[in-house]
C-alpha positions in Angstrom: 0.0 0.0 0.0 2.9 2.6 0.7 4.4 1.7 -2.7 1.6 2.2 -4.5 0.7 5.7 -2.4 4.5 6.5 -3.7 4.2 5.7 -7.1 0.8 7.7 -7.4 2.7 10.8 -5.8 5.4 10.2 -8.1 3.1 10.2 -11.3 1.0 13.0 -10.5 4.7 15.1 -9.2 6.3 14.3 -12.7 3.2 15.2 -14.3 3.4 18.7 -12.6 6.6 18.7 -13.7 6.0 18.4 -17.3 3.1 21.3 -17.1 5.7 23.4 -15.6 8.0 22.7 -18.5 5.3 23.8 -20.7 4.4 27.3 -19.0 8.0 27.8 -19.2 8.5 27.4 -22.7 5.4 29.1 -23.7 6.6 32.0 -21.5 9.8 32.1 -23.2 8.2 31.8 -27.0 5.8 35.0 -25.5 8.5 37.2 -24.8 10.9 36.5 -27.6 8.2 37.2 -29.9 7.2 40.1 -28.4 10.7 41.4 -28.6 10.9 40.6 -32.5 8.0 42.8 -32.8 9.3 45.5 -30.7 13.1 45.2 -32.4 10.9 45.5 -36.1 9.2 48.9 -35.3 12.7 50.6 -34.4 14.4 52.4 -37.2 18.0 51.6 -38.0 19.3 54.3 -35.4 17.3 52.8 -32.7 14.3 55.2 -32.4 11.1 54.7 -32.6 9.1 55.5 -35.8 5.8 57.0 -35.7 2.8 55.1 -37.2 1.1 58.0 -38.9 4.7 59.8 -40.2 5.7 59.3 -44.1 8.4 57.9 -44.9 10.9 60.4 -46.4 12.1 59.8 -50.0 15.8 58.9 -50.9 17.0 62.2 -52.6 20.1 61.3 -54.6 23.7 63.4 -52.5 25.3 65.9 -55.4 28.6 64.6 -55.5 32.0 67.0 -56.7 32.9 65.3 -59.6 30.5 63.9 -62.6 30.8 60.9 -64.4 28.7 57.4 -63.8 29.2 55.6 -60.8 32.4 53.0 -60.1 32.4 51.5 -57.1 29.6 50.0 -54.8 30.4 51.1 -51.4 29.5 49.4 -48.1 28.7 51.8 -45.5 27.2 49.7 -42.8 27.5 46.4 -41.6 29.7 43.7 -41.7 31.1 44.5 -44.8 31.2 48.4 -43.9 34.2 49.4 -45.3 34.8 47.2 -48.3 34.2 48.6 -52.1 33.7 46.7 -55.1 34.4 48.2 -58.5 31.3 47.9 -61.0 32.5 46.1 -63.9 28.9 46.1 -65.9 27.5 42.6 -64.8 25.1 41.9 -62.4 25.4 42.0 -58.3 23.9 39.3 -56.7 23.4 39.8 -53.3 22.5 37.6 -50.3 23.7 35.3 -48.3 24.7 32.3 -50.2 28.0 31.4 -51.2 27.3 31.5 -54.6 26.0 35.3 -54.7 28.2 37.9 -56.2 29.0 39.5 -52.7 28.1 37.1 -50.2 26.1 39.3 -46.6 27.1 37.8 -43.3 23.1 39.1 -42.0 21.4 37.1 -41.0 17.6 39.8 -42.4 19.4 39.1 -45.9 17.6 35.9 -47.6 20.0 33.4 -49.6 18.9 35.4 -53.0 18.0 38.7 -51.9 18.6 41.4 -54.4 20.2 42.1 -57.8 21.5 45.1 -59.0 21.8 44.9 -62.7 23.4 47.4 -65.5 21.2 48.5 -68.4 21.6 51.5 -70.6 24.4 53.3 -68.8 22.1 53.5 -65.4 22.0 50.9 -62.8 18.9 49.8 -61.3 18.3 47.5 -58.0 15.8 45.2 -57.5 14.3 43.0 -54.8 14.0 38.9 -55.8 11.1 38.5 -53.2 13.3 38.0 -49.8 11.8 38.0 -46.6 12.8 41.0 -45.1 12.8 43.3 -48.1 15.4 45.6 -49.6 15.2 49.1 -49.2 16.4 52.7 -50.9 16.2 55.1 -48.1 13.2 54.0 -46.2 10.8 52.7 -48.8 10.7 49.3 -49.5 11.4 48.3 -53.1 8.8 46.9 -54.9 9.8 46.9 -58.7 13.3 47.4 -59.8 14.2 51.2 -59.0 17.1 53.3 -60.8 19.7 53.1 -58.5 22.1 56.8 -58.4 25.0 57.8 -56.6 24.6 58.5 -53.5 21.2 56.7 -52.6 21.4 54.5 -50.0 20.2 51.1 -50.5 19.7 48.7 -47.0 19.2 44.8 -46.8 19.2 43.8 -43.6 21.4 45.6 -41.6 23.5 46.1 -43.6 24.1 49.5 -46.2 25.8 50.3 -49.3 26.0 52.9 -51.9 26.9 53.8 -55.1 30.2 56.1 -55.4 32.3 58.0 -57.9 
């Protein structure tokens, strides 16, 4: 009779045991989500953005000199430094090996954008990724002429055209 009050003790105290298990993981999956949400409305420089303000619009900077563009510049990120000269073929970015200019970010899908030569202009454009690719703050949609100077984010990570 003892062992079987024991064994009945023991069943219902691992049972608790497992519930507890589950209102901790539940907890856990509640608050990491909620911080994914709260990390999505911040801006890159941390702040807050307003719901009901517009977005402004990527205005080209006037740079000194003329001429078309030569190098893609990385301004931010884990490749913020680094410059690759523009040859005429395409960029392939993302994070797969086999991309022109491989991102360590993890927001970057494994095909994420292109940015493609055509007519003496370049142009960018988004090859449906996740977490979107965007020219100032707007999010492309269809392939946008891309100019010196506009900033162009995938993730968290920035580059630019350059002279």
């Amino acid at each position: 009779m003892a062992v079987g009050l024991l064994y009945t003790i023991l069943r219902f105290g691992f049972v608790a045991l497992l519930w507890l298990l589950v209102i901790g993981l539940v907890l856990v999956l509640r608050r990491d989500i909620s911080l994914a949400a709260t990390a999505s409305t911040k801006t890159s420089t941390g702040r807050s953005r307003k719901a009901n303000r517009q977005p402004k619009q990527s205005k080209p900077r006037k740079s000194k000199r003329g001429g078309r563009p030569r190098y893609l510049a990385f301004t931010g990120g884990a490749l913020a430094g680094n410059r690759l000269k523009l040859d005429g073929h395409p960029i392939l970015l993302g994070r797969s090996g086999d991309c022109t200019v491989p991102l360590r970010d993890s927001y970057a899908s494994n095909r994420h954008a292109r940015i493609y030569h055509n007519d003496g202009q370049w142009f960018i454009e988004d090859l449906n990724s996740t977490n979107g690719t965007f020219v100032g703050n707007n999010r492309l949609t269809t392939a946008q002429l891309l100019e010196p100077g506009m900033v162009v984010r995938i993730g968290q990570t920035t580059m630019e055209l350059t002279r």
